[in-house]
Structure formats: structure tokens, C-alpha cells
N, C-alpha and C positions, 0 to 999 in steps of 0.2 A: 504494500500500500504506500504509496508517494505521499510525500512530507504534506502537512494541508497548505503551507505555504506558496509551494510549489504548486499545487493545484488553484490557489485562490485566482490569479489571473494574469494574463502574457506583461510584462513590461514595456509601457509605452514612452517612447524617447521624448523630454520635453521640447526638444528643438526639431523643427518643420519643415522641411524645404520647400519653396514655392518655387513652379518653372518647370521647362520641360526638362528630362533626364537624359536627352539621348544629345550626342553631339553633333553638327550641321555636318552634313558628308560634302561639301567642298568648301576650302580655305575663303574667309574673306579677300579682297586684294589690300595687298600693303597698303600704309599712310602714312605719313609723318605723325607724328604726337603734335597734339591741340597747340603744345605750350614751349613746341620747339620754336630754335630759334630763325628769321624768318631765311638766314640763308643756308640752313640745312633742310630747309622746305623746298628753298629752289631747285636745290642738286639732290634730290631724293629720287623724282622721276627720273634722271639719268642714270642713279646707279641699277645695276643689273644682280639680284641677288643669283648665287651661284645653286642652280636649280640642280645641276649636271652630279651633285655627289660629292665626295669626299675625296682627295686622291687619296691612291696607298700610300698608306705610312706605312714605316716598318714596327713590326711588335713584337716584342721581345719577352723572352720567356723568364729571366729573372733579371733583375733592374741593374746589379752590374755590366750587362748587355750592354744597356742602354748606354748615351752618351754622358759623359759624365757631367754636364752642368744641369741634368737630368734628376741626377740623385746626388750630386757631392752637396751636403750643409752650405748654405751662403753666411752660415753663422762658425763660430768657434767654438770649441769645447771648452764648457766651463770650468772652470778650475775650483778648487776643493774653498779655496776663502769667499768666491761668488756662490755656491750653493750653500755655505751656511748664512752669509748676508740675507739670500732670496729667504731662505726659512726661519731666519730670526725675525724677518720685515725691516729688515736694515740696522736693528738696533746694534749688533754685534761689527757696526762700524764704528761706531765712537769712543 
């Protein structure tokens, strides 16, 4: 025999959505934005978005592959008196 609570009644979500649920089967045409500015309005119709695909890139199976300004840090490794600074909140500078 099911819990009585579970029996008492389905759950109904407070929040509604109004509108249709299905998505329009062909893309709007491009626009510029209302609140662009007016000479990126001008040159909007002459640019050509690239319809045609992606070219191949190459992809690589582990990230040393890759080229290294890919994966090397643009940062340094921290050094042992900068991680206790970050953990104290700086107090272990003064």
C-alpha cells in the first residue's frame, strides 16, 4: 500500500509558461541590434556570415599534442610565501 502522501495528489509546479513550445523551423534573417552603433549598422549588410562550415582544424588526442601556447600557463607558479599570503588574506605580509 503507497504512502497516503504519495497518493494525496500529483505536484503542480508554481511557475507557468505562457507561449508556444515548439521552435520556428526557419532562422529569422540577421539584424543589427536596436542600440548599435549607427556605423556598425551601415557595414552589417555587407558583411557575409560564413554559412559554408567550419574549416578542419586539427584535434588532438591529449593537449600536449596541441601547440603549446594552447596549454603552457600564461601565469607563473606560485611560490610557497604567495600561497600562504592568498590563505592568510594577506595578513601574513606584514
Amino acid at each position: 500500500m503507497p504512502h497516503p502522501v504519495l497518493s494525496a495528489r500529483a505536484h503542480k509546479p508554481l511557475i507557468s509558461f505562457i507561449g508556444k513550445r515548439i521552435w520556428p523551423s526557419s532562422l529569422a534573417p540577421a539584424h543589427p541590434h536596436p542600440a548599435a552603433p549607427p556605423e556598425c549598422r551601415k557595414t552589417f549588410s555587407q558583411q557575409t556570415p560564413n554559412t559554408a562550415g567550419t574549416t578542419e582544424q586539427p584535434s588532438f588526442r591529449d593537449f600536449w599534442d596541441a601547440p603549446a601556447r594552447l596549454w603552457r600557463p600564461k601565469h607563473h607558479e606560485l611560490q610557497e610565501f604567495e600561497i600562504e599570503a592568498i590563505q592568510s588574506g594577506g595578513a601574513s605580509l606584514l
